[in-house]
N, C-alpha and C positions, 0 to 999 in steps of 0.2 A: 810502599807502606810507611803511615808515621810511627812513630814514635810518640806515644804518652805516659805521661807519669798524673800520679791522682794521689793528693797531698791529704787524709782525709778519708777514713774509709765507716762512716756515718752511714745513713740510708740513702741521702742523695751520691754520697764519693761510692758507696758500694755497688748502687744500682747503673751510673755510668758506668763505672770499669766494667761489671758485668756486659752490659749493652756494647761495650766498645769491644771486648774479648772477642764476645759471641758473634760480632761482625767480621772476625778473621784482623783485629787490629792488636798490636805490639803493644803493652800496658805493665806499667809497674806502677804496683799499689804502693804506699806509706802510709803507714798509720803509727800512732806511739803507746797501744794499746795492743799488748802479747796474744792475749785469746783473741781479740777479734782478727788480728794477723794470721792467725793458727788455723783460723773457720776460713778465711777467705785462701791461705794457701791449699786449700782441698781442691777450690774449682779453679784457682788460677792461678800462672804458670811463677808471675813475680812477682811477690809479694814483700816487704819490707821492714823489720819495727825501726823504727825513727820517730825524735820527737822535733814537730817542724820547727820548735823557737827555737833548735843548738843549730847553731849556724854551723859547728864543722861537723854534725850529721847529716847535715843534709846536703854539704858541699861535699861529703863523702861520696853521697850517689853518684852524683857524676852529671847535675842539671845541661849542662852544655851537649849532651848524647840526645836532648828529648828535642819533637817539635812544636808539642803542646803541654802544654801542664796548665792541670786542671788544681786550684785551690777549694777543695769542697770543706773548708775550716769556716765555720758558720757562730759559735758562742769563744772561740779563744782566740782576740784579738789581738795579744800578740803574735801568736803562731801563724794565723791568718798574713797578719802584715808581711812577718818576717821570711817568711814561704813566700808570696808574693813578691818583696823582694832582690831575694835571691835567686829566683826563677829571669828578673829581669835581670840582672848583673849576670850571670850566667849566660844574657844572649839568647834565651827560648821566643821563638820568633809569636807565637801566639800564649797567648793569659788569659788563663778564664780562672777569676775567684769569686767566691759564695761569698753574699753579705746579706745580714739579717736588718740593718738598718741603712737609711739614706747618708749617714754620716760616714760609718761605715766603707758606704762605696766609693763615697768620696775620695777618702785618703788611700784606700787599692788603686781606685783608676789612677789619683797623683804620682804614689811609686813603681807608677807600670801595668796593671793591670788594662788588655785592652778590651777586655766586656768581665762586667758585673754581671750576676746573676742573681734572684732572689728565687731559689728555690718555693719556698713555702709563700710567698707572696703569688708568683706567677699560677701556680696549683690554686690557689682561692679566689684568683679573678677570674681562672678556666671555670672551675664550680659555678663560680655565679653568673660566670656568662649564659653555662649551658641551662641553668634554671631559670630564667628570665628570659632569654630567646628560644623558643620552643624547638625550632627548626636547625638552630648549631649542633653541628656533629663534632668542629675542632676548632680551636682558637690560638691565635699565636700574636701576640705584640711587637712590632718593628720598632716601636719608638714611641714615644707619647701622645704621637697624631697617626700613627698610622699602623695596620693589622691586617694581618689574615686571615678570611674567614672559611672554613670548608663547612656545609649548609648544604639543606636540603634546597632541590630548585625552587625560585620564591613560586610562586601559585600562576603568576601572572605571567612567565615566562615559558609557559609549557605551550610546548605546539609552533615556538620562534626561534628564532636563529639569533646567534647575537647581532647579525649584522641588520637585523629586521629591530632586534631593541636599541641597538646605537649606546650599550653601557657604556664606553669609553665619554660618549661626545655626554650623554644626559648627567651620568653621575663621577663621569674623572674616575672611574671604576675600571678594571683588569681584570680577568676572566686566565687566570693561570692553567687551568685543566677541567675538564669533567671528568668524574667517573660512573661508571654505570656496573653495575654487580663485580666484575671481577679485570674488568677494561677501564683503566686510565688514559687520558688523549693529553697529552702534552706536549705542546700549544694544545689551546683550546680548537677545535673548529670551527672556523665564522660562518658558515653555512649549515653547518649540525644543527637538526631542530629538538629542540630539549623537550624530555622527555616528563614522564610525572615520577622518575625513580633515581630521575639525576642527580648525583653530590656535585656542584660546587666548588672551584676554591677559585676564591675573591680577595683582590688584594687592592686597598686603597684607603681613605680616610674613614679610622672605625667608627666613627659619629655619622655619617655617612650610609657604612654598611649596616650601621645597627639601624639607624631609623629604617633601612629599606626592608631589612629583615623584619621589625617590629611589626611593620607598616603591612607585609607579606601575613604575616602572623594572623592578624586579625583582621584579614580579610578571608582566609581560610584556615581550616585545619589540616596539618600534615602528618 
């Protein structure tokens, strides 16, 4: 089991800890804010008040104990940085911190930070993915060129196999699993013939998947 600490106990630091607890994982909170400390020491085991900019509070914790630390400091960029960090000085083999701007991530990822995250950015390209493609059920971003799409099966693909559509060879496209009501197949099966109730999940160039999906769209309705 790891070890994580969550620097940051806002709606995104509160809602991971919670998610990480609830999976059976090791988690200390910090926040520098007494009641919200108070509220969250009700459901979870350890909780913290510390303010991340004093550096000997938060080398008090004891950062060299954790295997990840979570920076969820999103509007005070001092404490963001200096949490950050100290978190690398400390040796934590993984870094994940919140930034609200590109500039922002900038200077995390230079003092250590090994993945940025834009909370409130990633939540409003999902929105808008899923209202503009009819048929996405989930969206996830790999990088600036490339994504995962979990969808309904395109229209055109019902009643074929993959090995009968050739997604690899036509579209540079991966077929990571099906699901069908309560059955996940992971691998995909290359012989499985897809059904009209299949989810998808697609992983490849999302310029790519979206035209096909777009493309699937309006040629039927799902």
């Amino acid at each position: 089991m790891k070890q994580y600490i969550v620097i940051g106990a806002g709606r995104f630091g509160k809602s991971l800890a919670m998610t990480l607890y609830e999976s059976g994982q090791d988690v200390l909170v910090v926040d520098n804010n007494e009641e919200v400390a108070q509220n969250l020491s009700e459901v979870l085991d350890n909780v913290v008040v510390a303010d991340a900019s004093d550096e000997y509070a938060i080398k008090k914790i004891g950062l060299s104990n954790f295997d990840v630390a979570i920076i969820a400091i999103g509007t005070n960029l001092r404490a963001s940085i200096m949490a950050t960090l100290l978190a690398k000085e400390s040796g934590i083999p993984m870094i994940i911190s919140k930034a609200t701007d590109n500039l922002q991530a900038e200077v995390l990822r230079k003092i250590g930070a090994n993945r940025v995250v834009f909370p409130e950015h990633d939540m409003g390209v999902k929105v808008a993915k899923s209202l503009t493609i009819n048929n996405l059920v989930d969206y996830m971003e790999l990088d600036s060129k490339h994504s995962i799409f979990e969808m309904k099966v395109p229209h055109s693909w019902i009643g074929k196999s993959l090995i009968d559509l050739d997604v690899r060879g036509k579209y540079s496209l991966t077929v990571i699993g099906v699901k069908n009501k309560d059955i996940f197949d992971v691998p995909a099966n290359p012989i499985q013939v897809f059904g009209e109730d299949d989810i998808v999940v697609v992983a490849g160039k999302k310029d790519v998947i979206e035209k096909l999906v777009i493309k699937e769209s309006n040629m039927s309705s799902f």
